[in-house]
C-alpha positions in Angstrom: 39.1 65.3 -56.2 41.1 62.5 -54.2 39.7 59.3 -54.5 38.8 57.6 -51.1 40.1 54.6 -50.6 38.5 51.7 -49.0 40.6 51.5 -46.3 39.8 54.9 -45.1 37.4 55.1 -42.2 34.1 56.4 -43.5 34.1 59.5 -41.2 30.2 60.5 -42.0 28.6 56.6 -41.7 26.0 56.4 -39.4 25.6 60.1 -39.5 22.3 61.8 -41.1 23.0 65.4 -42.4 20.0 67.6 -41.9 18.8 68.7 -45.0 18.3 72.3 -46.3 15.2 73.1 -46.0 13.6 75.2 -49.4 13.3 78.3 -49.8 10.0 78.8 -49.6 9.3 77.2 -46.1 12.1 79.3 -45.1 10.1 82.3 -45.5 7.2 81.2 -44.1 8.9 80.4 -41.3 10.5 83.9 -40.7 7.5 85.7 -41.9 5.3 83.5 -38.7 8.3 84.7 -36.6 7.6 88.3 -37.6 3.8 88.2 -37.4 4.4 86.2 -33.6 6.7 89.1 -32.6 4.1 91.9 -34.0 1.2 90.1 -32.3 2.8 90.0 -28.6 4.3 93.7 -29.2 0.6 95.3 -29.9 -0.8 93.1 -26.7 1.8 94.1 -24.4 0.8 98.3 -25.7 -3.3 97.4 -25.2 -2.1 96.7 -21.5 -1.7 99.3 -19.3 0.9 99.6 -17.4 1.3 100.3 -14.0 3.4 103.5 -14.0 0.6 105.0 -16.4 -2.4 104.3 -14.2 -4.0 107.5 -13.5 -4.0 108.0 -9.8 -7.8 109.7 -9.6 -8.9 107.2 -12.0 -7.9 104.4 -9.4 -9.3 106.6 -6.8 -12.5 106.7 -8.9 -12.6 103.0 -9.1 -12.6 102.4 -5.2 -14.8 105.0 -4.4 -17.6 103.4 -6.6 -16.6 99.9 -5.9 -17.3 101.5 -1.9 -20.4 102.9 -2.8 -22.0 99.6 -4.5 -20.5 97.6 -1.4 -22.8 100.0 1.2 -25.3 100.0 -1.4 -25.5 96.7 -0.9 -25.6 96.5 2.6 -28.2 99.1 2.9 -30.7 97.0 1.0 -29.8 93.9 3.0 -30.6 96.2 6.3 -33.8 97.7 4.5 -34.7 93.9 4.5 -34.2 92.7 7.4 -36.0 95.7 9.1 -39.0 95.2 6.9 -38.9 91.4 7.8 -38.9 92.2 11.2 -41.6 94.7 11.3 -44.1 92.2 8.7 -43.1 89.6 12.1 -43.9 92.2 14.7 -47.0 93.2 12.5 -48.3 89.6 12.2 -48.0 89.0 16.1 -49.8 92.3 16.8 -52.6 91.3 14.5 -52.4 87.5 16.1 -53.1 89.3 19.4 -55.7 91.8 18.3 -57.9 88.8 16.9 -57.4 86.7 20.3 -59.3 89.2 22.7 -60.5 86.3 24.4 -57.1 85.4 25.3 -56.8 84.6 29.1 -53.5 84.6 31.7 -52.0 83.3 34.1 -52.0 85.3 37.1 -48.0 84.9 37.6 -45.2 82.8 37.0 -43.0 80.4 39.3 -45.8 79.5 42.0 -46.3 76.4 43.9 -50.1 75.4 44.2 -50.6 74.8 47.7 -54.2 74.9 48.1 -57.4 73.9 46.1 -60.6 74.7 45.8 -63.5 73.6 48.1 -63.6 72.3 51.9 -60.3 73.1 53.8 -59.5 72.7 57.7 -63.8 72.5 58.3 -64.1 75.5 56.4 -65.1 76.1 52.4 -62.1 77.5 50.6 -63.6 79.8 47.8 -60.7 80.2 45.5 -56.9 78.5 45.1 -53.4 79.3 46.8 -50.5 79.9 44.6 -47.3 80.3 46.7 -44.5 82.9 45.5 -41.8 85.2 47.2 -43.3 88.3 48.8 -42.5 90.9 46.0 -43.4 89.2 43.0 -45.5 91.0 40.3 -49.0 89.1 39.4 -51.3 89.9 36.6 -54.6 90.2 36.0 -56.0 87.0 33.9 -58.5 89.4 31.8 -59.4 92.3 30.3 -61.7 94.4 32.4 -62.4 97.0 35.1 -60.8 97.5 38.8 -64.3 97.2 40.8 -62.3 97.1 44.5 -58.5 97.9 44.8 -57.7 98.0 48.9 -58.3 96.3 52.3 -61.1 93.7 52.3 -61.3 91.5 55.3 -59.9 88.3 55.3 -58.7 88.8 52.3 -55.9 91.9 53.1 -55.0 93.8 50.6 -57.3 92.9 47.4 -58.3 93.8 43.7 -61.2 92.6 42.3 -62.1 92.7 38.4 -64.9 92.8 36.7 -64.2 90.9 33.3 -65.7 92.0 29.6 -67.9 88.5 30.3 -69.5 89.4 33.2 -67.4 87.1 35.5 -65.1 88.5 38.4 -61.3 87.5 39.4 -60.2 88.2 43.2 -57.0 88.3 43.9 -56.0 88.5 47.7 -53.1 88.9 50.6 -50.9 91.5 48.2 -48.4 93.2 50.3 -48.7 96.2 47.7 -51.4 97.1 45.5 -50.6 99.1 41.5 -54.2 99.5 40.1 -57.1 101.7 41.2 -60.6 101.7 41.4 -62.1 102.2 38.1 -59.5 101.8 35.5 -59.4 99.7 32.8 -56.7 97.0 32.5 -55.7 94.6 30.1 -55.0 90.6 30.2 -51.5 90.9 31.4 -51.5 94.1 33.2 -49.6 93.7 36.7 -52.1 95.0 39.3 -50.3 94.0 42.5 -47.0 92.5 44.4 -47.2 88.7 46.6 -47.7 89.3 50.3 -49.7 87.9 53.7 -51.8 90.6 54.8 -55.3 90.0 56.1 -56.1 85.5 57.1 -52.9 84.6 55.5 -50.7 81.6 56.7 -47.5 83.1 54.2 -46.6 84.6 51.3 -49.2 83.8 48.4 -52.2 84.9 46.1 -55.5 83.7 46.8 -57.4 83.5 43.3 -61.1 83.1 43.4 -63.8 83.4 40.3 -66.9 84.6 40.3 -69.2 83.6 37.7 -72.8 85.5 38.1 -72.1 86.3 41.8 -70.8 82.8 42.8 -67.7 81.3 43.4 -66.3 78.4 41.0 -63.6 76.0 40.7 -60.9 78.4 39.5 -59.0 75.2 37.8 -61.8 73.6 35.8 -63.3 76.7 34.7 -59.6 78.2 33.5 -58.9 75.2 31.9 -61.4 75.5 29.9 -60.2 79.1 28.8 -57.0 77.7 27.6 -54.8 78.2 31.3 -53.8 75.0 33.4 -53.4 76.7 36.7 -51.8 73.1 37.9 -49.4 72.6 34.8 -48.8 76.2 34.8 -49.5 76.6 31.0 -51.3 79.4 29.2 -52.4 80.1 25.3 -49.7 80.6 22.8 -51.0 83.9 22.4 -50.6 85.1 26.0 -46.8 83.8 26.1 -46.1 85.8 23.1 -47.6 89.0 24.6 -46.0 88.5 27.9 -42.6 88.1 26.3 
């Protein structure tokens, strides 16, 4: 071997060789190489591919994934029906228990006149103005005692309540009810009008408690029904609706 001589450029300084590494890491290394390349190979087999998807199989699948979707939606109906019938059940036993429940006679009136001395001459009941035409109801439960022409009062029904007392309503231009039948808090029994001593379209309200005429405001206030605020019971809104 040739000496080298100091004047020779040292062609490897600054240089760092990579050393060799043993034998035994070497096969450790190729033997993780092999186990990496076995690993992936088995996970790529335990996937299915697409091509070899069965096409009833997938079929299969989206038919029941269908079926638990409706499934699902025909519980959620089969709920909200029953919660709607518990609500409508509930109101209807809210209403049975308030058989005491009293009405206004319509809606959308102006009170035009009250009860007690008018013009000279002793105004027995109160004036509710409304178009000609509109539907009013009777206040109570009870029983048609007088459904036709009656004086002054034109075309009338009168109503003998389960208390004993007696609503009058007068100047319909068309009567619905008969004599004798049964009608409940609610019912419509007649249309608006001016026949008989009628100065325009309006009901004329009067009760009757034990034969006698009374202040239809008062005495319906106390049953729940501001004739003046037009308000009624919860109750009766519910049922009218």
């Amino acid at each position: 071997m040739r000496q080298r001589l100091s004047s020779e450029p040292d062609r490897y300084r600054g240089r760092r060789r990579v050393p060799t590494p043993p034998r035994s890491r070497y096969a450790v290394v190729v033997t993780t190489a092999f186990v990496g390349a076995g690993v992936v190979a088995l996970g790529a087999q335990a996937m299915p591919d697409a091509k070899t998807v069965s096409p009833s199989a997938l079929a299969a699948d989206l038919q029941n994934a269908s079926a638990t979707s409706q499934d699902v939606a025909d519980r959620a109906a089969d709920a909200d029906r029953a919660s709607r019938d518990t609500d409508r059940g509930a109101l209807e036993s809210t209403l049975a228990n308030t058989e005491d429940t009293w009405f206004l006679p319509l809606r959308g009136y102006t009170f035009t006149a009250p009860y007690g001395l008018r013009w000279g001459k002793f105004h027995a009941g109160v004036d509710l103005a409304a178009t000609e035409g509109t539907p009013y109801r009777a206040i109570h439960d009870g029983t048609v005692e007088k459904a036709g022409w009656y004086g002054g009062y034109g075309n009338c029904v009168i109503i003998r309540h389960t208390d004993g007392t007696e609503s009058i309503y007068g100047h319909s231009s068309r009567l619905l009810v008969k004599e004798g039948q049964q009608v409940k808090a609610g019912d419509t029994i007649g249309l608006v009008g001016s026949t008989g001593h009628s100065y325009g379209s309006h009901l004329h309200l009067e009760i009757h408690v034990k034969g006698e005429p009374t202040d239809p405001i008062p005495w319906l206030r106390n049953k729940g029904v501001d004739i003046q605020m037009e308000t009624q019971p919860i109750a009766a809104d519910a049922a009218a609706s």
